[in-house]
Backbone of each chain as nested JSON, in Angstrom:
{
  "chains": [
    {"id": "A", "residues": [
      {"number": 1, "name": "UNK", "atoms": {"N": [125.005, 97.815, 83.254], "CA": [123.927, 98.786, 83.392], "C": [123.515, 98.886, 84.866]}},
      {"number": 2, "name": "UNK", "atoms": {"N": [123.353, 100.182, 85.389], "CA": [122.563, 100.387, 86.628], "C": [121.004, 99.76, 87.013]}},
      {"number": 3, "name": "UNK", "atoms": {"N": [120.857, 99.167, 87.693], "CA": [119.237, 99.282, 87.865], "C": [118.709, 100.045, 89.41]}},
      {"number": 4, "name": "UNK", "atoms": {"N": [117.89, 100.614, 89.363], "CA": [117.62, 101.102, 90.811], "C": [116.677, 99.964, 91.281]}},
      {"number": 5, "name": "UNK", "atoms": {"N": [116.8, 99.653, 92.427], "CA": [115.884, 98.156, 92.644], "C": [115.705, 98.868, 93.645]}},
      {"number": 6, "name": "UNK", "atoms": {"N": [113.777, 98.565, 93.999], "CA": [113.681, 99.281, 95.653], "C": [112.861, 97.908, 96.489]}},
      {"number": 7, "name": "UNK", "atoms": {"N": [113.082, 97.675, 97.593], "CA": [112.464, 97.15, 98.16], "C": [112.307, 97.343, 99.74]}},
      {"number": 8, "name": "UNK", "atoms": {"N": [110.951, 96.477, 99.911], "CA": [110.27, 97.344, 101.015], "C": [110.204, 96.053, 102.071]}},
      {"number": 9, "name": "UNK", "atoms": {"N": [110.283, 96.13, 103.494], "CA": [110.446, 95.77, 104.742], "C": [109.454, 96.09, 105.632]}},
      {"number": 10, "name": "UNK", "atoms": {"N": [109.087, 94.874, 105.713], "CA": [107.628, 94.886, 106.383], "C": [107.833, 94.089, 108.046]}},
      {"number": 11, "name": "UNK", "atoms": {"N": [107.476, 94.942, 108.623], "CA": [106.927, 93.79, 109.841], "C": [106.607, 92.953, 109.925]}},
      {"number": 12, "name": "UNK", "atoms": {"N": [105.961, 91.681, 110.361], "CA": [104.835, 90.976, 109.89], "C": [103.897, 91.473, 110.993]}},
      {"number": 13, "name": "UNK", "atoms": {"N": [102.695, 91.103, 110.544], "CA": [101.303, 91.686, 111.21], "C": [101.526, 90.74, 112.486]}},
      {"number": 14, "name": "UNK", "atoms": {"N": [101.615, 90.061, 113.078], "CA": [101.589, 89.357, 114.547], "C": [102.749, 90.301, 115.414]}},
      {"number": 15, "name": "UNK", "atoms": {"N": [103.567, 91.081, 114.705], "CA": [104.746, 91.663, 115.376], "C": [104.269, 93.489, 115.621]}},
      {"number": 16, "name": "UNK", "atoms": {"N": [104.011, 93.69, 116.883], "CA": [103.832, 94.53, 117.493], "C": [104.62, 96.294, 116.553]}},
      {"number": 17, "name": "UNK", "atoms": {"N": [104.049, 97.278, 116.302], "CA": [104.553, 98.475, 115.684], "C": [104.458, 99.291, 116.513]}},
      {"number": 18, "name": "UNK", "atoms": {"N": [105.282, 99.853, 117.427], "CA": [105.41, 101.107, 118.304], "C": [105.368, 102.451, 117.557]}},
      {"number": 19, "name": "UNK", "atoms": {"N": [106.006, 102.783, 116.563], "CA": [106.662, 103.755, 115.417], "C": [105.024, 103.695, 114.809]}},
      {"number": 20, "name": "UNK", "atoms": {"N": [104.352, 103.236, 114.243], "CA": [103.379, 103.133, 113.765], "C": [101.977, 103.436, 114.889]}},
      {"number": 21, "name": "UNK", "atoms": {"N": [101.711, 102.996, 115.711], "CA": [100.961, 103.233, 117.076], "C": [101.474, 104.804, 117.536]}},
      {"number": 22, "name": "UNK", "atoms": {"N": [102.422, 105.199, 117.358], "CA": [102.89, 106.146, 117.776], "C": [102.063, 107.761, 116.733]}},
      {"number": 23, "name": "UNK", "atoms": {"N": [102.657, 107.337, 115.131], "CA": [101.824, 108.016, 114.157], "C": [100.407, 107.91, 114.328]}},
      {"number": 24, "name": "UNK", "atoms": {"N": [99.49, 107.0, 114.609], "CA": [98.391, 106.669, 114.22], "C": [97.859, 107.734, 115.368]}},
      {"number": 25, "name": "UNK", "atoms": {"N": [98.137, 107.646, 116.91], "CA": [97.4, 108.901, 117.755], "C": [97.645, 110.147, 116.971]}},
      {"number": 26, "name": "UNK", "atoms": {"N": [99.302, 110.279, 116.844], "CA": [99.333, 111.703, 116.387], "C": [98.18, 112.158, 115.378]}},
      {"number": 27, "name": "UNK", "atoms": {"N": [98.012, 111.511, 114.518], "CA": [96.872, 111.705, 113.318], "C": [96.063, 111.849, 113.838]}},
      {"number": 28, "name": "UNK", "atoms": {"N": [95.355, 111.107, 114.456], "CA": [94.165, 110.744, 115.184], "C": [93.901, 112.726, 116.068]}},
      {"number": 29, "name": "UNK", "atoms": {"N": [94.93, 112.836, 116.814], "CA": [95.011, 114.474, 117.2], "C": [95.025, 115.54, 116.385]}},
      {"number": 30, "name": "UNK", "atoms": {"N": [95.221, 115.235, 115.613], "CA": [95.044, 116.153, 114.278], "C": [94.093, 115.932, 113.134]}},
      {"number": 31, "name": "UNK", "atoms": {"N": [92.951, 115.561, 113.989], "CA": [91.704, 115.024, 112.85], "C": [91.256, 114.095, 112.123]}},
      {"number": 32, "name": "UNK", "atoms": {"N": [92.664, 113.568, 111.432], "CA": [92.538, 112.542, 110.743], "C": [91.257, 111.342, 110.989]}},
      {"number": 33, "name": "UNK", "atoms": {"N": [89.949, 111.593, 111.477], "CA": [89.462, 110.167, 112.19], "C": [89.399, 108.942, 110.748]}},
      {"number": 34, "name": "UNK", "atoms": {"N": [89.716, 109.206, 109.726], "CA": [89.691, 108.111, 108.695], "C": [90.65, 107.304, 109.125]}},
      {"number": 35, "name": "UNK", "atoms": {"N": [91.575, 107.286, 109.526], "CA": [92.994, 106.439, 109.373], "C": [92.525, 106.143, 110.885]}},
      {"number": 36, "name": "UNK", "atoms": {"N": [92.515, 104.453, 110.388], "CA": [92.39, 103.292, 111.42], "C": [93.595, 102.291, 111.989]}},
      {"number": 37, "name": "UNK", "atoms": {"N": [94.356, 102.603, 111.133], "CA": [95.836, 101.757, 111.494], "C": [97.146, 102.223, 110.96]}},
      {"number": 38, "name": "UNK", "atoms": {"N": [97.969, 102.259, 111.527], "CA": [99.069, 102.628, 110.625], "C": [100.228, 102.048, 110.859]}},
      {"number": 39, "name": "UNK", "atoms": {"N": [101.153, 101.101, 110.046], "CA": [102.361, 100.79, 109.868], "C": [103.849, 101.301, 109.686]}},
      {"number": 40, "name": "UNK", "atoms": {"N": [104.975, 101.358, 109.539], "CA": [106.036, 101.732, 109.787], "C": [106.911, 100.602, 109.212]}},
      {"number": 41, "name": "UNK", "atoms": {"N": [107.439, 100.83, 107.65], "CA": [108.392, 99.682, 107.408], "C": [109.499, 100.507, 106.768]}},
      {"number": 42, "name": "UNK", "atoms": {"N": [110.674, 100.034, 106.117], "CA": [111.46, 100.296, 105.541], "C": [111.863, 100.253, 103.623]}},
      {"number": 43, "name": "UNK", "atoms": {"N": [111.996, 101.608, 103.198], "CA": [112.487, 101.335, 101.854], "C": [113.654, 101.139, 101.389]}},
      {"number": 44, "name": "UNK", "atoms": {"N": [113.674, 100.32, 100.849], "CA": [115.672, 100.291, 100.672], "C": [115.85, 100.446, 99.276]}},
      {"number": 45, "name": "UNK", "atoms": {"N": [116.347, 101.516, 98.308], "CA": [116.905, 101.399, 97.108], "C": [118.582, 100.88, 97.105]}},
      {"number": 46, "name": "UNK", "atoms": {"N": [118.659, 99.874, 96.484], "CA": [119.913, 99.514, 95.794], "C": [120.239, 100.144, 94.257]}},
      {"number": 47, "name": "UNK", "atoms": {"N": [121.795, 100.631, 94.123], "CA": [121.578, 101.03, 92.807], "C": [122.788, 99.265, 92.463]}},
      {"number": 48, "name": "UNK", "atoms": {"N": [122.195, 98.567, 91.647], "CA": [122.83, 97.15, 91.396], "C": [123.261, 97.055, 90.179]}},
      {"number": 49, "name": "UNK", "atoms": {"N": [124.713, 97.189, 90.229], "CA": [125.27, 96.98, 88.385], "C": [125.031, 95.774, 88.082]}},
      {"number": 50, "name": "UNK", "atoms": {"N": [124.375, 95.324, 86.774], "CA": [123.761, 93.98, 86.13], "C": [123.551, 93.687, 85.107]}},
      {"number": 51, "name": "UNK", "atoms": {"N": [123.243, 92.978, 84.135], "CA": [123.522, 92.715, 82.932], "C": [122.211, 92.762, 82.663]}},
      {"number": 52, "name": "UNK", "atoms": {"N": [121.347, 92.417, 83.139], "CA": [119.753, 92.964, 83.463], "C": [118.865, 92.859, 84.398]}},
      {"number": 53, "name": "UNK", "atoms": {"N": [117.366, 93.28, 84.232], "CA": [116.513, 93.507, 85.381], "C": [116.515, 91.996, 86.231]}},
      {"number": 54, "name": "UNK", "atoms": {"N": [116.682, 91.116, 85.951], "CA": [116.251, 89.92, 86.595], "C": [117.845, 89.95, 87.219]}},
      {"number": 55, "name": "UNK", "atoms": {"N": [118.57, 89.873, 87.032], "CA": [119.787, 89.463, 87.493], "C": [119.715, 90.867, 88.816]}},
      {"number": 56, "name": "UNK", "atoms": {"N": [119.42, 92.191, 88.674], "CA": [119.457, 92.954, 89.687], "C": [118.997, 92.41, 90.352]}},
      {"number": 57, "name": "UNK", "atoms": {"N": [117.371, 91.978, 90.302], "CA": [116.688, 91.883, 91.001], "C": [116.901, 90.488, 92.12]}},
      {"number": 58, "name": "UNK", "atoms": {"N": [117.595, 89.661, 91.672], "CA": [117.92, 88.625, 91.96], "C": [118.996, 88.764, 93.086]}},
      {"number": 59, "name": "UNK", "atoms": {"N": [120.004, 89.405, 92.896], "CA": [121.039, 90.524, 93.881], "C": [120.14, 90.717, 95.024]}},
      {"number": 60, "name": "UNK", "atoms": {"N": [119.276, 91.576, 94.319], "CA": [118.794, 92.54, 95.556], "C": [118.221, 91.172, 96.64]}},
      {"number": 61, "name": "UNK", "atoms": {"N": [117.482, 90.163, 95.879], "CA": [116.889, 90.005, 97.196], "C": [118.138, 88.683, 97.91]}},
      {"number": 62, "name": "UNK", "atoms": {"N": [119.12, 88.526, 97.066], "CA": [120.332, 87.877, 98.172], "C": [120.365, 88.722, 99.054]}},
      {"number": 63, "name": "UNK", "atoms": {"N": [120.775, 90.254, 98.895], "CA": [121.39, 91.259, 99.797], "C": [120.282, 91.636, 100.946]}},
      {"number": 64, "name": "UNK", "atoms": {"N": [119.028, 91.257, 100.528], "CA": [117.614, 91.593, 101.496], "C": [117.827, 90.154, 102.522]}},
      {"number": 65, "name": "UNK", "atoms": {"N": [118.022, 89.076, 101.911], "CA": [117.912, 87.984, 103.012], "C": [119.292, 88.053, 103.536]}},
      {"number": 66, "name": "UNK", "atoms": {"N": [120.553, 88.147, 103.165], "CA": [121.628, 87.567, 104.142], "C": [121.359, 89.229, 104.981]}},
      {"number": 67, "name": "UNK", "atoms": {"N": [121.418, 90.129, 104.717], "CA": [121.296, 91.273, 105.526], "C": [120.578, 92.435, 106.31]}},
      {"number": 68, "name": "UNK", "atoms": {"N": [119.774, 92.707, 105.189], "CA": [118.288, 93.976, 105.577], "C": [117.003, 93.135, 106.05]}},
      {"number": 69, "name": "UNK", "atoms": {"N": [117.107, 92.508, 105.857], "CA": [115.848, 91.937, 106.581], "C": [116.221, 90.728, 107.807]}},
      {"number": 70, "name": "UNK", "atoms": {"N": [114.908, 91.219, 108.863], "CA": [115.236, 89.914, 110.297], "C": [114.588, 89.154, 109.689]}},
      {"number": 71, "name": "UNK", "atoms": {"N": [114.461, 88.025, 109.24], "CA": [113.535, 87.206, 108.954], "C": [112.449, 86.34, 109.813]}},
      {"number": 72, "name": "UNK", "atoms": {"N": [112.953, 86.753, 111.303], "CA": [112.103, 86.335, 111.934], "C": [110.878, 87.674, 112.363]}},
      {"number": 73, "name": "UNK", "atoms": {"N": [111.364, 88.533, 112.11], "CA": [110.33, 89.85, 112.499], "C": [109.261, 90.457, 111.266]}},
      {"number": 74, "name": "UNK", "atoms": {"N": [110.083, 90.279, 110.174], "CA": [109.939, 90.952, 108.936], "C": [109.769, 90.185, 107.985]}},
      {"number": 75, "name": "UNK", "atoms": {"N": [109.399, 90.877, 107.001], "CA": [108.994, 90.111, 105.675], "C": [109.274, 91.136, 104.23]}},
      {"number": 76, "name": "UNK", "atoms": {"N": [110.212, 90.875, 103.5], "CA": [110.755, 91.782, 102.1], "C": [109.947, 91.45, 100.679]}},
      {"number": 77, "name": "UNK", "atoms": {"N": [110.181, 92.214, 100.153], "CA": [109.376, 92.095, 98.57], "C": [110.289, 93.256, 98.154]}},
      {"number": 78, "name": "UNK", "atoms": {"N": [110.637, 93.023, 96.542], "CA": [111.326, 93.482, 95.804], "C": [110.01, 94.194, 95.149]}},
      {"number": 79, "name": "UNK", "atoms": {"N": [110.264, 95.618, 95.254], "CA": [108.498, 96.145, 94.999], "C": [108.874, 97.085, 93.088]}},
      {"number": 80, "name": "UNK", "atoms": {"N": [110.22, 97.075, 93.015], "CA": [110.587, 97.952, 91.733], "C": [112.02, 97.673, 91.006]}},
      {"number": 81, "name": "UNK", "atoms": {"N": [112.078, 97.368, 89.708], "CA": [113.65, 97.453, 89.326], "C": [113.776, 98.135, 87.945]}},
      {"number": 82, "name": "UNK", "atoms": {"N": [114.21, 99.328, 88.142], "CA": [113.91, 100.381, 87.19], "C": [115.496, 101.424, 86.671]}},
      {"number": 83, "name": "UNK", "atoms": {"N": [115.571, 101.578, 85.62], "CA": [117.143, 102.041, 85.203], "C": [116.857, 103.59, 85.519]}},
      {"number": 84, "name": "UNK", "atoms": {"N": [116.07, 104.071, 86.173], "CA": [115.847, 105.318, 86.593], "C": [115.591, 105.764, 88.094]}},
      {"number": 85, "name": "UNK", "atoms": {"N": [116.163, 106.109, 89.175], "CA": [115.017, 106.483, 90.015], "C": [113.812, 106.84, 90.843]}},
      {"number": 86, "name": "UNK", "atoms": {"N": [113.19, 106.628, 91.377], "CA": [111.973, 107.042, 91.751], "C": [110.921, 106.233, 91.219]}},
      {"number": 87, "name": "UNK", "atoms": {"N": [110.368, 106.106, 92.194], "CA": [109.02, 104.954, 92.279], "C": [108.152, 105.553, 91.519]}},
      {"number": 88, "name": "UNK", "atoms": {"N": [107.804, 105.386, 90.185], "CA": [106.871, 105.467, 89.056], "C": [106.608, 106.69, 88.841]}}
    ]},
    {"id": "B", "residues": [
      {"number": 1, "name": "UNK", "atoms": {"N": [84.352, 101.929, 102.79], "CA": [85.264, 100.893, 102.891], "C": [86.986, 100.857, 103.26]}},
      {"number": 2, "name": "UNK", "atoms": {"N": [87.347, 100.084, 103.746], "CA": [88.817, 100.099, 104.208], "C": [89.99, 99.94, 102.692]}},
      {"number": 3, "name": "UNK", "atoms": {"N": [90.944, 101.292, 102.877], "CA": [92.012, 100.578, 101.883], "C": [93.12, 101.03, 102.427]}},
      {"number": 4, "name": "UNK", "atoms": {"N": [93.94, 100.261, 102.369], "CA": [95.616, 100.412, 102.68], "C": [96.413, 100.921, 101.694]}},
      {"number": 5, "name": "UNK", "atoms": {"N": [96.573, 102.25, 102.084], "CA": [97.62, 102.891, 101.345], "C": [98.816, 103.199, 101.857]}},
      {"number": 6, "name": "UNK", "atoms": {"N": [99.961, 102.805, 100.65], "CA": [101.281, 103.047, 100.963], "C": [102.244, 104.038, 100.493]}},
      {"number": 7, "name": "UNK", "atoms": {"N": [102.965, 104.543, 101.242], "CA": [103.578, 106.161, 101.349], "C": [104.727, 105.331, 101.19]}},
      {"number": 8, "name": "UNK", "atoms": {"N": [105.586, 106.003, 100.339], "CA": [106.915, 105.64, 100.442], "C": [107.646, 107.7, 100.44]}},
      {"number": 9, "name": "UNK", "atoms": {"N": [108.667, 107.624, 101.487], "CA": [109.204, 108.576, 102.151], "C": [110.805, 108.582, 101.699]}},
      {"number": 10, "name": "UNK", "atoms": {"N": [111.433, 109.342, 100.966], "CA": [112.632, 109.142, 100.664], "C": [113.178, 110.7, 101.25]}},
      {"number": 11, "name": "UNK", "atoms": {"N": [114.61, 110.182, 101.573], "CA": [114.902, 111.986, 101.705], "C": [115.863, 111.969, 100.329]}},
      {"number": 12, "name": "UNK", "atoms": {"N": [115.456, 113.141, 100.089], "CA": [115.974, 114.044, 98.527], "C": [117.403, 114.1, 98.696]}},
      {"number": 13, "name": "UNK", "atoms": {"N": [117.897, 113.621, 97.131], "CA": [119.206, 113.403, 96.887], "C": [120.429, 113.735, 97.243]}},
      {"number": 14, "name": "UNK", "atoms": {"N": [120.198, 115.144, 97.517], "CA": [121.328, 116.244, 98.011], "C": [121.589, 115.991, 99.387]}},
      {"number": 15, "name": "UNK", "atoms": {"N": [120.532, 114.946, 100.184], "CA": [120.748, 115.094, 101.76], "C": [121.352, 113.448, 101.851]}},
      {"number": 16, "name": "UNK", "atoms": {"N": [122.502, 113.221, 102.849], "CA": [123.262, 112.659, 103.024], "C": [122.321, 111.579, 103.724]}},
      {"number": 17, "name": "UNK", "atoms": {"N": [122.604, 110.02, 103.441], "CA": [122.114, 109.085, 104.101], "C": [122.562, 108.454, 104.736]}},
      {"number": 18, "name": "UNK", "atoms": {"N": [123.209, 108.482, 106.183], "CA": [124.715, 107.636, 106.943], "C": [123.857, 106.153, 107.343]}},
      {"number": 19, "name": "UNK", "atoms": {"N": [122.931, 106.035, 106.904], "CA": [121.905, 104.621, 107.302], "C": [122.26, 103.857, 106.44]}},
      {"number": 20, "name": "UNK", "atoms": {"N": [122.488, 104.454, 104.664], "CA": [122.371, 104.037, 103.263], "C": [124.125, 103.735, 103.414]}},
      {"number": 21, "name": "UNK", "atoms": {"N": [124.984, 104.407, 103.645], "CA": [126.117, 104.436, 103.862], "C": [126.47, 103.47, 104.485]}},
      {"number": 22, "name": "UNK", "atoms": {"N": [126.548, 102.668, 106.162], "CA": [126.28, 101.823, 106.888], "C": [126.28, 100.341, 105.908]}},
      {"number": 23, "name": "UNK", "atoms": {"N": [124.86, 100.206, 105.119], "CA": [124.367, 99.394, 104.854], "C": [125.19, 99.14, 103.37]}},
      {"number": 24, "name": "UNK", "atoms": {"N": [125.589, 99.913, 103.272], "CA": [126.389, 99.884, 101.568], "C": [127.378, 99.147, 101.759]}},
      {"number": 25, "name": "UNK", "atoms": {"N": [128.563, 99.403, 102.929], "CA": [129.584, 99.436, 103.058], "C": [129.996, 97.478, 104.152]}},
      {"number": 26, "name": "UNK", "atoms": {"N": [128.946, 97.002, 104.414], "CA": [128.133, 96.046, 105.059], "C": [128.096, 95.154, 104.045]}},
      {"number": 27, "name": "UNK", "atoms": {"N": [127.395, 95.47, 102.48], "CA": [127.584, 94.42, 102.078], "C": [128.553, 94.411, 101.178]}},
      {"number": 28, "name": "UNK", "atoms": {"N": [129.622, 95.419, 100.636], "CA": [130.418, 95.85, 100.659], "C": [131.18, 94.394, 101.065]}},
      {"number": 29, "name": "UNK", "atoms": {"N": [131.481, 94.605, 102.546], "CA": [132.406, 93.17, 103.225], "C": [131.425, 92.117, 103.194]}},
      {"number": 30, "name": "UNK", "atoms": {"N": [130.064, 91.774, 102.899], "CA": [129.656, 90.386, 103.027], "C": [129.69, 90.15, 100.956]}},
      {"number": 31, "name": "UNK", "atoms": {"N": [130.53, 91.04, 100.161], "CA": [130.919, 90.82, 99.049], "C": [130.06, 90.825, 97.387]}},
      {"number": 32, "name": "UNK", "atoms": {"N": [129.017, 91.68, 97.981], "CA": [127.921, 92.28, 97.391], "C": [128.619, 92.866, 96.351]}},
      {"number": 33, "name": "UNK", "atoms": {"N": [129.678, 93.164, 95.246], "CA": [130.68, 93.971, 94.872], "C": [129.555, 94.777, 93.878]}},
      {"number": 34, "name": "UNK", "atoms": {"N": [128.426, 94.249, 93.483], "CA": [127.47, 94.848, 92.31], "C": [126.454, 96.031, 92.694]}},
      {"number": 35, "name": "UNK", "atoms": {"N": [126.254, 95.712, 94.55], "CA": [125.979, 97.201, 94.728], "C": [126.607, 98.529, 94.962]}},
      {"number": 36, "name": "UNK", "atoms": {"N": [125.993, 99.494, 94.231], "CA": [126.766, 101.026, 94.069], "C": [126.421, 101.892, 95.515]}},
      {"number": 37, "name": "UNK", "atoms": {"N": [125.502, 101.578, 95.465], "CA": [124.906, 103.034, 96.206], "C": [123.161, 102.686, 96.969]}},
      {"number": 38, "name": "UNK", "atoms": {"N": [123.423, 103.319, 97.794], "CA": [122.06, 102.688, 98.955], "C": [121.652, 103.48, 99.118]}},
      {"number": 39, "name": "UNK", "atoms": {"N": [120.112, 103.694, 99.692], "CA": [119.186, 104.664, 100.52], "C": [118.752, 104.365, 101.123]}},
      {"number": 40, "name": "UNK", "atoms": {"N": [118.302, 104.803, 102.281], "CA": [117.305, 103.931, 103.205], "C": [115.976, 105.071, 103.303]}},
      {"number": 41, "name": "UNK", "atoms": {"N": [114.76, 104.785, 102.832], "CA": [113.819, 105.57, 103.451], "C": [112.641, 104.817, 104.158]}},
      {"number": 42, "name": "UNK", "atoms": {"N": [111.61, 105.628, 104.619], "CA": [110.045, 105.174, 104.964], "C": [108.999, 104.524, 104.087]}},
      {"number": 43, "name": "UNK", "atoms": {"N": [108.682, 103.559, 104.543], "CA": [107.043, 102.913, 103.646], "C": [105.986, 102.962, 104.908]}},
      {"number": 44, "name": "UNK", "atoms": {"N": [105.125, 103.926, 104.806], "CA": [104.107, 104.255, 105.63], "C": [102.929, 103.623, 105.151]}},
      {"number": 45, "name": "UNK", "atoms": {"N": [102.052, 102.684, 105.919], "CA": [100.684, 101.771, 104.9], "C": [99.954, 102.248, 106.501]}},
      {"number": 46, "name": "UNK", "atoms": {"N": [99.121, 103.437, 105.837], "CA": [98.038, 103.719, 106.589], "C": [96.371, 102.781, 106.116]}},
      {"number": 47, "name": "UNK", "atoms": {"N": [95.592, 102.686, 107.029], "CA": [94.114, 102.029, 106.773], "C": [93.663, 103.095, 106.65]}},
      {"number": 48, "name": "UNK", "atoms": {"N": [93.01, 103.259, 105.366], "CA": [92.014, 104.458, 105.904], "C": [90.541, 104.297, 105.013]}},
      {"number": 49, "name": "UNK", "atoms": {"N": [89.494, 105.056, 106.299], "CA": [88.149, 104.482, 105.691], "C": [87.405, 105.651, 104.765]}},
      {"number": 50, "name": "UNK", "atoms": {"N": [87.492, 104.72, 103.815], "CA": [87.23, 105.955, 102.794], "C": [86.065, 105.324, 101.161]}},
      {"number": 51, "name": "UNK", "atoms": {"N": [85.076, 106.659, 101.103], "CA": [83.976, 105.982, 100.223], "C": [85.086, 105.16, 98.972]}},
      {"number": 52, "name": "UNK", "atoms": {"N": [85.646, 105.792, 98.184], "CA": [86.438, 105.0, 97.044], "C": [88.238, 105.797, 97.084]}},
      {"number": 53, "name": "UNK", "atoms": {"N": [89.224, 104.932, 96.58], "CA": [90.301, 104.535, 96.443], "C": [90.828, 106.426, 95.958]}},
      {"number": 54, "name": "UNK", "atoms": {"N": [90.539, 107.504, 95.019], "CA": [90.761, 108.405, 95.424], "C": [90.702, 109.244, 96.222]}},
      {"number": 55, "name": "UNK", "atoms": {"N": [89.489, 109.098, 97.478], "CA": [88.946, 109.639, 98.253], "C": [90.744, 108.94, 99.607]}},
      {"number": 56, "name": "UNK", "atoms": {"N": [90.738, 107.738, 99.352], "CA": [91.739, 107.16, 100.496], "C": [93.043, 107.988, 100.222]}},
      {"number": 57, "name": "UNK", "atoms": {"N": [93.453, 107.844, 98.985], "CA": [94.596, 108.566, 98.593], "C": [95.049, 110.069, 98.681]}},
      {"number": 58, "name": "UNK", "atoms": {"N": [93.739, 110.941, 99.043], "CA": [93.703, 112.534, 98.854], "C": [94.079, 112.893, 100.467]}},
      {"number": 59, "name": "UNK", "atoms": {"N": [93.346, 111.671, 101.437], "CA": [93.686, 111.608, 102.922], "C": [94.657, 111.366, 103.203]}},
      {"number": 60, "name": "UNK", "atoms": {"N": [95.495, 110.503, 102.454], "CA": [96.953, 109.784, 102.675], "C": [97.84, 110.981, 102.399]}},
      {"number": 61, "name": "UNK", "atoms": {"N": [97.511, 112.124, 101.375], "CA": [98.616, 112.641, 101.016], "C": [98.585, 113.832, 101.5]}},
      {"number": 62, "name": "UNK", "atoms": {"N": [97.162, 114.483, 102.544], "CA": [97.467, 115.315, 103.419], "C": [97.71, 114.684, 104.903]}},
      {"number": 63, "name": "UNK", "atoms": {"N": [97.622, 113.417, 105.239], "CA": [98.424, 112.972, 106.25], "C": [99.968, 113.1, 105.785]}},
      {"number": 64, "name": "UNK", "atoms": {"N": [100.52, 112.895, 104.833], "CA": [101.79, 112.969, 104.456], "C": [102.613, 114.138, 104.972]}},
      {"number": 65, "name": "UNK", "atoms": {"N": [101.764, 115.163, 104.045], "CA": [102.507, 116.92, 104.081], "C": [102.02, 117.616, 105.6]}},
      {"number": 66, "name": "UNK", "atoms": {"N": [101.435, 116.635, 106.383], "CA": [101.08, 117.23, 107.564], "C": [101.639, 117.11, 108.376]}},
      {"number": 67, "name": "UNK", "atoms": {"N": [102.139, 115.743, 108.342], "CA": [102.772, 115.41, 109.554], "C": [103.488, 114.161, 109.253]}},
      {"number": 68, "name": "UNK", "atoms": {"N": [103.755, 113.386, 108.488], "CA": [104.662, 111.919, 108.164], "C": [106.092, 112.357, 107.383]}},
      {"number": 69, "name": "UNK", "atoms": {"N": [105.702, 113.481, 106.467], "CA": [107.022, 113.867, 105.866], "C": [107.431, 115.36, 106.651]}},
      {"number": 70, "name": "UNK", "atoms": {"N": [108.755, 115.349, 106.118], "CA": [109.665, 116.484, 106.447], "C": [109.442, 117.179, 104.944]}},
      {"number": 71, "name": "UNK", "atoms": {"N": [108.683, 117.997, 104.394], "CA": [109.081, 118.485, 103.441], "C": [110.716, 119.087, 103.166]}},
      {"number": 72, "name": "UNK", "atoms": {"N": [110.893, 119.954, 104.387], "CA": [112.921, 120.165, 103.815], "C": [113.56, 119.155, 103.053]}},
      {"number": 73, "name": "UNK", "atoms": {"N": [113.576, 117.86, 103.959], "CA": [114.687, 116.775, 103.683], "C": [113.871, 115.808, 102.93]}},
      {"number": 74, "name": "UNK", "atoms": {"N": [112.868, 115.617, 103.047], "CA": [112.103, 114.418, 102.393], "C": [111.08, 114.694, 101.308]}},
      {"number": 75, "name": "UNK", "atoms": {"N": [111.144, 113.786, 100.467], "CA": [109.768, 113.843, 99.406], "C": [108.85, 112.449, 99.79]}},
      {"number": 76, "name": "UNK", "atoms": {"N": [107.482, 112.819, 99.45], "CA": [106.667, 111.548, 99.457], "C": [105.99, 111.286, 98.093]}},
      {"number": 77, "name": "UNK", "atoms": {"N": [105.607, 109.787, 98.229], "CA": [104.525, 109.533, 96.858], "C": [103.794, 108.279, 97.651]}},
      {"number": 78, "name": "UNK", "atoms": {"N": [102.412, 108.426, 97.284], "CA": [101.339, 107.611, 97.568], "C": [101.96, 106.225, 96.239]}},
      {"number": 79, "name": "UNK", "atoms": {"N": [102.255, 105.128, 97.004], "CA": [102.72, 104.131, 95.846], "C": [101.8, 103.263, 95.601]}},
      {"number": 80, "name": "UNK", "atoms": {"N": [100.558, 103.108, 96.436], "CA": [99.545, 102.103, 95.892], "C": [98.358, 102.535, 96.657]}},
      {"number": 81, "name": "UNK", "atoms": {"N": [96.968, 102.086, 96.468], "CA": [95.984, 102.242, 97.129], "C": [95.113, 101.003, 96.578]}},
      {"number": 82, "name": "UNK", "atoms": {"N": [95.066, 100.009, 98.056], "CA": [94.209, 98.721, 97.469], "C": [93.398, 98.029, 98.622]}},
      {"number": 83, "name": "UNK", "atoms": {"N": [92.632, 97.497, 98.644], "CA": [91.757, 97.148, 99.335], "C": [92.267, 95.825, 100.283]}},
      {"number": 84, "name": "UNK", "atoms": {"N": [93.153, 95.462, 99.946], "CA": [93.803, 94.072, 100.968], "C": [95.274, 94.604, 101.021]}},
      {"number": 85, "name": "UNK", "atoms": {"N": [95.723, 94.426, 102.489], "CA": [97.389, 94.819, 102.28], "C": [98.286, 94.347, 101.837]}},
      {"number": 86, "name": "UNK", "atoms": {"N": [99.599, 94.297, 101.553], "CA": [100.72, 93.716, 100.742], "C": [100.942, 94.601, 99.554]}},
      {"number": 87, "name": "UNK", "atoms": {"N": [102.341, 94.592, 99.148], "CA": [102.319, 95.503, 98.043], "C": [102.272, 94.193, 96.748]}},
      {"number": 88, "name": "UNK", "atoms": {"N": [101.69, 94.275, 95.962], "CA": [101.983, 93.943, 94.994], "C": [101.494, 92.498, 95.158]}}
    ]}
  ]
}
């Protein structure tokens, strides 16, 4: 069975966001004055053939630590593992 | 009050992902054989100060269509709205 597994790639907060600092003026120029901070991480869907959700999910986050994620910059969480597409 | 909401940014199916491709084919040779198919998109976690949690979310999602997404190539969805950051 397919599962779509998504997970998300975070900076960690001590690690500087240019991409994010960058959005946050733009907003900021365009009115927005609510938005006080803004971040910049990565979504990664895997589609993971598996016998079930735990076993995808289990994949996914081998494939998040030996590869998609720096582990010294970043920080991953397996945020969805769903036999359908699209985040809820 | 402050809540961190998170945008997740995908570009729509029909548009080619050479990032998702890259990364497929990557673990592919580090022997991943169970993943099919990759995407890579955006997780945007704006702060924004707002009386309650729909009020944060209605801001998040005209920051979205204003200026964070590409409507052509990309779709967005507000994936959480919570008062401390981290997903989940």
């Amino acid at each position: 069975m397919t599962y779509f597994v998504y997970i998300a790639i975070e900076r960690k907060e001590a690690i500087l966001d240019p991409q994010g600092k960058a959005i946050e003026h733009a907003l900021g120029s365009l009115g927005f004055r609510e938005i006080e901070n803004t971040r910049v991480g990565k979504l990664i869907r895997l589609s993971v053939d598996a016998a079930n959700p735990d076993e995808a999910r289990s994949i996914a986050e081998q494939a998040s630590g030996k590869l998609l994620a720096n582990p010294i910059m970043e920080s991953f969480s397996v945020i969805q593992v769903k036999t359908e597409p699209g985040l809820r």
